[in-house]
C-alpha positions in Angstrom: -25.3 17.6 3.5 -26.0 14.3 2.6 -23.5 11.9 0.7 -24.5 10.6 -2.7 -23.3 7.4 -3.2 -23.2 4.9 -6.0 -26.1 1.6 -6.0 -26.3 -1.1 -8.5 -28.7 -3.8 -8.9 -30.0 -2.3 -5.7 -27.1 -2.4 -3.4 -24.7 0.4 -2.2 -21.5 -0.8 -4.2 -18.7 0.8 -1.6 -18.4 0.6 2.1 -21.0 3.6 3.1 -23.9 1.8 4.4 -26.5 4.3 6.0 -28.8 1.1 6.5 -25.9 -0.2 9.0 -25.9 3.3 10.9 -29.1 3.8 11.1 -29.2 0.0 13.2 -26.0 1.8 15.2 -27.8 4.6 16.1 -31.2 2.5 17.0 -28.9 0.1 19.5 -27.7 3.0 20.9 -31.1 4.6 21.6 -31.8 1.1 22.7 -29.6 0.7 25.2 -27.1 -1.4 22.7 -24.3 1.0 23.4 -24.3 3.1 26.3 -23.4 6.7 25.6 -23.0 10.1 27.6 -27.1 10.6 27.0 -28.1 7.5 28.2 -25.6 7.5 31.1 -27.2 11.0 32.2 -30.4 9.7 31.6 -29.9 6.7 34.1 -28.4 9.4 36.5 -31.8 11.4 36.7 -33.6 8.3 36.9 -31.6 7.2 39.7 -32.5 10.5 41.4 -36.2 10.7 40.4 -36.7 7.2 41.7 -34.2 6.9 45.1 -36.0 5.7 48.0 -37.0 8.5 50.5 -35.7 7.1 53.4 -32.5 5.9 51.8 -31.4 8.3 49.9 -28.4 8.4 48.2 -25.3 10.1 49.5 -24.4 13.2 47.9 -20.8 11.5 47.5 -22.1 8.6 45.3 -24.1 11.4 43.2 -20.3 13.0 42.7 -18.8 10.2 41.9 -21.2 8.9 39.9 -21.1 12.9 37.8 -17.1 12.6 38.1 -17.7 9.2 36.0 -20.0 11.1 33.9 -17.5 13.8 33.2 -14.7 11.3 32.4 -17.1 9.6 29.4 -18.1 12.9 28.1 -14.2 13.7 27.8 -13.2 10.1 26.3 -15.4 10.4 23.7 -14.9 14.0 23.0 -11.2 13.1 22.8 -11.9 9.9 20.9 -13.7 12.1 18.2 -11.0 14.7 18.0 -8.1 11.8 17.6 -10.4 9.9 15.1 -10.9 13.8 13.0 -6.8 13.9 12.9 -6.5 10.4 12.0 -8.7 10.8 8.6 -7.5 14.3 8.1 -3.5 13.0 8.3 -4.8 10.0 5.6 -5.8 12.8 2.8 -3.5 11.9 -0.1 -2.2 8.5 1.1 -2.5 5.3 -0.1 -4.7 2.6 2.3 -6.5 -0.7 2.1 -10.1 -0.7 3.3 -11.9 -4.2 4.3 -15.3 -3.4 3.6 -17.8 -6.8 5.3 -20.8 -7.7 2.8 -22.8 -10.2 3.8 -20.2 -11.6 6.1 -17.5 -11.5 3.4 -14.8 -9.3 3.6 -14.0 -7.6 0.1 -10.2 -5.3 0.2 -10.5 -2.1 -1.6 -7.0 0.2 -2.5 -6.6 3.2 -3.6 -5.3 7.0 -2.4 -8.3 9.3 0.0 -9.1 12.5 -1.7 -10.6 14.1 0.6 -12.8 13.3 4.4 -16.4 13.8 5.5 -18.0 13.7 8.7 -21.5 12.7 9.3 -22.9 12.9 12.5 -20.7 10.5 14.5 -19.1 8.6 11.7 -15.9 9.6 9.8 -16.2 9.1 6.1 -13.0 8.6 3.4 -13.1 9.6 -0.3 -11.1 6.9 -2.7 -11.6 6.9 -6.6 -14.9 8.7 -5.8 -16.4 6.5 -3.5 -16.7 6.7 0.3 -16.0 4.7 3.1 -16.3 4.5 6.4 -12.9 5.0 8.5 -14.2 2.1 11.0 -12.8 -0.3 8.0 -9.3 1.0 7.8 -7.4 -1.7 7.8 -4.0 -0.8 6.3 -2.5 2.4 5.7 0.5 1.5 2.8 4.0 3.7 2.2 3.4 4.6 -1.6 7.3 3.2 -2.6 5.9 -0.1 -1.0 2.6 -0.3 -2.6 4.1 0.4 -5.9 6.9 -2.7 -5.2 3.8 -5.4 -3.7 2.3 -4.7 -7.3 5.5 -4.8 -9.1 6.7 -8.1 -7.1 3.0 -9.7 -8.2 3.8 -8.8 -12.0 7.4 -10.1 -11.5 6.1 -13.6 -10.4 3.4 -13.9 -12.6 6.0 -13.8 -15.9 8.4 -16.0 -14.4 6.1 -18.5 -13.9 5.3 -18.4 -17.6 9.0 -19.1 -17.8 9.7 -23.1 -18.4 11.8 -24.8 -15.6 15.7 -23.7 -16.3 16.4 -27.5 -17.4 14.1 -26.8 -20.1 15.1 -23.5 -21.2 15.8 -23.3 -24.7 17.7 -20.1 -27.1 13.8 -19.7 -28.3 13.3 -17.8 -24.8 16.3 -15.4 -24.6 14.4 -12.7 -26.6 11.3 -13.2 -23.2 14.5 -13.6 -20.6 15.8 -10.5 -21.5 12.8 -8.7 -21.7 12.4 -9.6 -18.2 16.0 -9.3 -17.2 16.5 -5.4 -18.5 12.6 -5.0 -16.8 14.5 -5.9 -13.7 17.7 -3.8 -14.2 15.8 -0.7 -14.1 14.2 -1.7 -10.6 14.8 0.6 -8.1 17.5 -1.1 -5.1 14.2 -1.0 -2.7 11.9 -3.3 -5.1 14.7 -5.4 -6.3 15.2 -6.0 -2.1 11.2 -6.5 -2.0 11.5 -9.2 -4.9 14.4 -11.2 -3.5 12.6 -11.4 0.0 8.9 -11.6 -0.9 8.9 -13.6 -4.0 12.0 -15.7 -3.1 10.7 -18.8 -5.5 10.3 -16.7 -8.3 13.7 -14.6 -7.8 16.1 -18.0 -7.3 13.8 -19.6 -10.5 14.8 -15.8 -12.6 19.1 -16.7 -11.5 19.1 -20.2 -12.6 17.4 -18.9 -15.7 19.7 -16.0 -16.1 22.7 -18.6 -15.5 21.1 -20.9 -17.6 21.0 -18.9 -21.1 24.2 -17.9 -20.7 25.4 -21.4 -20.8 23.0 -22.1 -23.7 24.1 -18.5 -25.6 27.4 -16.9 -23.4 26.8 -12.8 -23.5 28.6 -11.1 -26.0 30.6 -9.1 -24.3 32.5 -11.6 -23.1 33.8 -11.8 -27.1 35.0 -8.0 -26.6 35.7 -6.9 -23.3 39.8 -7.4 -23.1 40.3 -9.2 -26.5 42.5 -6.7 -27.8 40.0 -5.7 -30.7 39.2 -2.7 -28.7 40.7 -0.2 -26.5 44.5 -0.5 -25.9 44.8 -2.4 -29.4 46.7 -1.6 -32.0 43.8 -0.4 -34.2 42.4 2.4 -31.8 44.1 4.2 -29.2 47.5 3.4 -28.6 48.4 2.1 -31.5 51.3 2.9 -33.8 48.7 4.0 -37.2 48.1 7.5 -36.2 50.2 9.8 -33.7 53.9 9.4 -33.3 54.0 6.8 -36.2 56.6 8.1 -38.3 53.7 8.3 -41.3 52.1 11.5 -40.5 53.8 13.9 -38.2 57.4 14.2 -38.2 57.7 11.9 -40.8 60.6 13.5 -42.7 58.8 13.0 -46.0 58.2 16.7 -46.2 61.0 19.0 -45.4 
């Protein structure tokens, strides 16, 4: 079964290239690659061709099939390790570096499924497929999901003016940003502090900043006496035990 795969403007717009392993297989043939058919091949040439009256030892024709045997196996086992590999990497998130024209484009995203065609391993991501040769990261999704957040993070503090500057005509922005952070997870706040460290130490001398310019309210209420344990709420002398309501005396 053949894979279709996407082209525009005449090019092959992911990283399955069946012009690049069809040049594989040809240096192969050619002798660019030496595989378990063309190792065999030099083996019954060597044979075909030995000099009558020196032949070759029957021991050097052993160990020449032992070697033989051991290349078969490798890549046997090579193909079986690389089948588990892409089979383990269905529903995780990697990062493919696909080389076009000597430039190396990154590509993201979660495999959906694996193909195999003929030799070569082939990963599905957002549709398209790729060749597991240009795996080059495979990415914990909590981590992923704090690189992006960390890049969004940085990016609105440095629309943030420097924390001599700040005026009360950011708070409504800071805020934004500050309950944004709040409701981080302890594992991406952690990523933020020690990836974007610039943009982290710029947020606290912001954060310290305002609350010089405009100090929190709650520090207006917390402890003043205008709320619990004043005389206007609980434990006061207006309600229970006051002498006004209960066991007042007025009615008996």
């Amino acid at each position: 079964m053949a894979i279709e795969v996407p082209v525009k403007n005449g090019e092959i717009v992911n990283g399955y290239d069946p012009t690049k392993e069809a040049e594989e297989k040809k240096q192969e043939r050619s002798g660019g690659a030496l595989g378990k058919e063309a190792f065999l091949q030099l083996l019954v040439a060597q044979m075909k061709y030995q000099d009558p009256l020196e032949p070759t030892s029957n021991t050097e024709y052993i160990s020449q099939l032992a070697t033989f045997s051991s290349l078969e196996e490798m890549q046997n086992m090579r193909a079986s390790l690389e089948s588990t590999q892409a089979t383990s990497l269905v529903g995780k998130t990697v990062i493919m570096g696909v080389e076009t024209n000597g430039v190396t484009n990154y590509i993201s995203g979660r495999v959906d499924q694996v193909r195999k065609e003929g030799s070569k391993t082939y990963l599905s991501i957002d549709g398209d497929w790729y060749n597991l040769d240009d795996l080059d990261t495979v990415v914990d999704d909590e981590y992923m999901e704090a690189t992006l957040i960390g890049e969004d993070f940085e990016k609105e503090i440095a629309k943030m003016p420097d924390p001599k500057q700040l005026t009360i005509a950011q708070k409504e922005r800071l805020q934004a940003i500050t309950g944004a952070y709040n409701s981080l997870s302890a594992y991406q706040q952690k990523y933020i502090e020690k990836y974007h460290k610039d943009a982290y130490n710029k947020f606290k001398a912001l954060v310290v900043r305002m609350n010089e310019l405009s100090p929190p309210a709650t520090e207006d209420t917390e402890g003043s006496g205008n709320t619990e344990g004043s005389g206007g709420a609980e434990g006061g002398g207006s309600t229970e035990g006051s002498g006004s309501a209960e066991g007042s005396g007025s009615g008996d």
